[in-house]
TORLO-759481 format. One record per residue (C-alpha): chain; residue in three letters; x, y, z. Coordinates in nm, 3 decimals, decimal comma, always signed. Layout:
<pts>
<pt><chain>A</chain><resn>ALA</resn><px>X</px><py>Y</py><pz>Z</pz></pt>
...
</pts>
This chain:
<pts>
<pt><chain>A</chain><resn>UNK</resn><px>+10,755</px><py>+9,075</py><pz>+8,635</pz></pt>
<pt><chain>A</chain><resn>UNK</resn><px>+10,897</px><py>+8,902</py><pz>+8,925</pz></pt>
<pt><chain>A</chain><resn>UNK</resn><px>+10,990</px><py>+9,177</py><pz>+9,124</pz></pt>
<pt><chain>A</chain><resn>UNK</resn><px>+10,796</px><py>+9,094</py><pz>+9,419</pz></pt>
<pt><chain>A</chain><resn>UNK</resn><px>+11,063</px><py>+9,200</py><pz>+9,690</pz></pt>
<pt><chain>A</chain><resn>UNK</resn><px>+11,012</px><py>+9,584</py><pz>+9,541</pz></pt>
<pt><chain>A</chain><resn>UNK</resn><px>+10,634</px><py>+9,518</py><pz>+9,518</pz></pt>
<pt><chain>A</chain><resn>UNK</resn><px>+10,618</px><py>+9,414</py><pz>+9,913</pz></pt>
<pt><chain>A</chain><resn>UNK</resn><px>+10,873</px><py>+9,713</py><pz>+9,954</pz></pt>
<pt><chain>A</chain><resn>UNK</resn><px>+10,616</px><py>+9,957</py><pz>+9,788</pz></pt>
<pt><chain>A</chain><resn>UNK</resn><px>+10,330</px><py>+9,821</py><pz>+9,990</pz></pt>
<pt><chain>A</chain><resn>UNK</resn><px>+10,509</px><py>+9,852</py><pz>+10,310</pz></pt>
<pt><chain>A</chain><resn>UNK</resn><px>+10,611</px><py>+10,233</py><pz>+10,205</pz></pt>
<pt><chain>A</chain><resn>UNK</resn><px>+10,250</px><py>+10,343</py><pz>+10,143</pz></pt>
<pt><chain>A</chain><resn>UNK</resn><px>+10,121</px><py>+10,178</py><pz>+10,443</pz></pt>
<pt><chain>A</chain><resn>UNK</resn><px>+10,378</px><py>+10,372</py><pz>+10,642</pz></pt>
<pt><chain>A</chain><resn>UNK</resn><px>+10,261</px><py>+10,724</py><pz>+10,480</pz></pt>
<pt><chain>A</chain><resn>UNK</resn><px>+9,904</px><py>+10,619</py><pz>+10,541</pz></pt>
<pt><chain>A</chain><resn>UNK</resn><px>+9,907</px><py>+10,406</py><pz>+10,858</pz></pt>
<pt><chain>A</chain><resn>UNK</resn><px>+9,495</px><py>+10,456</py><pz>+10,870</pz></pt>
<pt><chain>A</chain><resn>UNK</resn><px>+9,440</px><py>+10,363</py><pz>+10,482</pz></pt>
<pt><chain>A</chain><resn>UNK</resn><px>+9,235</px><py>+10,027</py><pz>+10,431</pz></pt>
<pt><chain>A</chain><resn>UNK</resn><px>+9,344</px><py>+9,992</py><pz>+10,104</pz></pt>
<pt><chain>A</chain><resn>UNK</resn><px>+9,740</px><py>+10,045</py><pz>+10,173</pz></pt>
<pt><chain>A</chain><resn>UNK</resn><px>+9,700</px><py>+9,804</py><pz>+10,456</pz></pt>
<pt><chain>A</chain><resn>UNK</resn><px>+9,499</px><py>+9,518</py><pz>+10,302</pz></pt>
<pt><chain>A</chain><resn>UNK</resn><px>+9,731</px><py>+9,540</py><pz>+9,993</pz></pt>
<pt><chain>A</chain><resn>UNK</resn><px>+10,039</px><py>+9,481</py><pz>+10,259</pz></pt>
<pt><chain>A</chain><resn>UNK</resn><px>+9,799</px><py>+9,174</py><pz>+10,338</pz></pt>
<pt><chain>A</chain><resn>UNK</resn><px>+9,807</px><py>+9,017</py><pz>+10,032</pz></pt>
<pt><chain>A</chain><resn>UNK</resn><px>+10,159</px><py>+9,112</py><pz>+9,982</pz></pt>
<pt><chain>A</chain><resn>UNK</resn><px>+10,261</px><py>+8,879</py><pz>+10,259</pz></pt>
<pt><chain>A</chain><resn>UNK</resn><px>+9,989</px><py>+8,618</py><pz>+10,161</pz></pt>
<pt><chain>A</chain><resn>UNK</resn><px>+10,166</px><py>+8,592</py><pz>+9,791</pz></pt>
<pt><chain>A</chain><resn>UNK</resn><px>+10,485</px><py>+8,538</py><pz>+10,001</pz></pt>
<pt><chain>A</chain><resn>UNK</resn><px>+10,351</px><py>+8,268</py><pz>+10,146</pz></pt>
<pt><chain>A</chain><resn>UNK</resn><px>+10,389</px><py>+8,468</py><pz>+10,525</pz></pt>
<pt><chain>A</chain><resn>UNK</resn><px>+10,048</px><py>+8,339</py><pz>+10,622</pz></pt>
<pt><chain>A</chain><resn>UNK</resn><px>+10,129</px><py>+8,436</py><pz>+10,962</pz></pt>
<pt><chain>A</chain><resn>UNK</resn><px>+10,184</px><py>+8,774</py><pz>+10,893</pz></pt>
<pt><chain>A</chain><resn>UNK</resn><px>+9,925</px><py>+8,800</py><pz>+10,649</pz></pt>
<pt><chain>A</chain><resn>UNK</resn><px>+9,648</px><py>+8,703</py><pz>+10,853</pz></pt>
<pt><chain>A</chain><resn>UNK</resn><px>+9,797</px><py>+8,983</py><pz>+11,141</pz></pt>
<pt><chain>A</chain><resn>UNK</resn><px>+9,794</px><py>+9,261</py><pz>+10,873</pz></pt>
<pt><chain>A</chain><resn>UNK</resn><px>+9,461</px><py>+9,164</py><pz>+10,769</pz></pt>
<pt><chain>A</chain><resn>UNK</resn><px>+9,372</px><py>+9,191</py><pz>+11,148</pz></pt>
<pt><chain>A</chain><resn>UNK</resn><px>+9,481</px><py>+9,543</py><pz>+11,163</pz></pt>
<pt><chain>A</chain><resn>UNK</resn><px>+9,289</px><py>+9,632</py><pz>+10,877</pz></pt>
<pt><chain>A</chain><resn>UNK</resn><px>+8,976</px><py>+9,520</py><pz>+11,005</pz></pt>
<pt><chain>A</chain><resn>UNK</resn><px>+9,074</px><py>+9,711</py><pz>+11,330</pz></pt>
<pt><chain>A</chain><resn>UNK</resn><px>+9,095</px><py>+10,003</py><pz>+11,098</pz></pt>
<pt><chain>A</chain><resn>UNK</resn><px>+8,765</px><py>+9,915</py><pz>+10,895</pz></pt>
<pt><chain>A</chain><resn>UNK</resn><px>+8,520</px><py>+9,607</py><pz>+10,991</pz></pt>
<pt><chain>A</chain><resn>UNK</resn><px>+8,339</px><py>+9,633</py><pz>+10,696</pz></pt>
<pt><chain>A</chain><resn>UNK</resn><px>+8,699</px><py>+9,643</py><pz>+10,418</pz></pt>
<pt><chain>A</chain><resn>UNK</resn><px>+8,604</px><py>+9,317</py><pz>+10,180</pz></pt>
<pt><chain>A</chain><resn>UNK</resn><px>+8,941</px><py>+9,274</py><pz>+10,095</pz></pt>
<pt><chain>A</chain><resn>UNK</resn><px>+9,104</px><py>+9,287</py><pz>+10,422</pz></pt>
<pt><chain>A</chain><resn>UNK</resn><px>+8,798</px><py>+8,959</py><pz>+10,501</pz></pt>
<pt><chain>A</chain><resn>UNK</resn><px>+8,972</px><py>+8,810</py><pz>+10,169</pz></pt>
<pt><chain>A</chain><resn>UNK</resn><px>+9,324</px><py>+8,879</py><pz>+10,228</pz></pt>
<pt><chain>A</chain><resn>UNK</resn><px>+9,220</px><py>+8,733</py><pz>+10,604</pz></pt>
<pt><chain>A</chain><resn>UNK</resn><px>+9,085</px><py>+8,364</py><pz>+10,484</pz></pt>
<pt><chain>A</chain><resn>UNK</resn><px>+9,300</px><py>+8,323</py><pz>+10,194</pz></pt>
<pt><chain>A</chain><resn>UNK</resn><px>+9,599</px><py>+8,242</py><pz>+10,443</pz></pt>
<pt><chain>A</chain><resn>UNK</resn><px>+9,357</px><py>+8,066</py><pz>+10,638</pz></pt>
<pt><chain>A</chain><resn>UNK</resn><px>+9,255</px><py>+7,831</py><pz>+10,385</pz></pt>
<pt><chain>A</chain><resn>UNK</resn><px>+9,596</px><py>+7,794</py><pz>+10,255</pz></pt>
<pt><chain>A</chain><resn>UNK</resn><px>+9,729</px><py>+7,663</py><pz>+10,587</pz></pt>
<pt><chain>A</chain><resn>UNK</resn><px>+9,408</px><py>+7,415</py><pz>+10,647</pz></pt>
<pt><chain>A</chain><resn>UNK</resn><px>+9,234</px><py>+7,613</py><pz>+10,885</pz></pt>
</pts>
């Protein structure tokens, strides 16, 4: 709907209620990934696997970036 600004808004928001939540935090992940912030994408997805080593999408939302900048 194009409305990604509020969408990456919204992520940010839950992952500050939840700090701990996988889910919030590999969702800000891919947030930053589909604004091509690979940088900050691959840090969030970092975090999350701080949080939890075994989250499958925070290991997605990690080489997605990775791939996308030739790593």
């Amino acid at each position: 709907m194009r409305r990604a600004q509020e969408a990456v808004a919204e992520c940010r928001k839950s992952a500050e209620l939840d700090p701990l939540s996988p889910l919030y935090n590999s969702m800000l992940g891919y947030s930053d990934y589909y604004q091509r912030e690979y940088n900050q994408a691959i840090e969030q997805s970092n975090k999350t696997l701080e949080i939890d080593p075994r989250h499958g999408a925070a290991f997605a939302s990690l080489g997605d970036p990775h791939w996308q900048m030739g790593n």
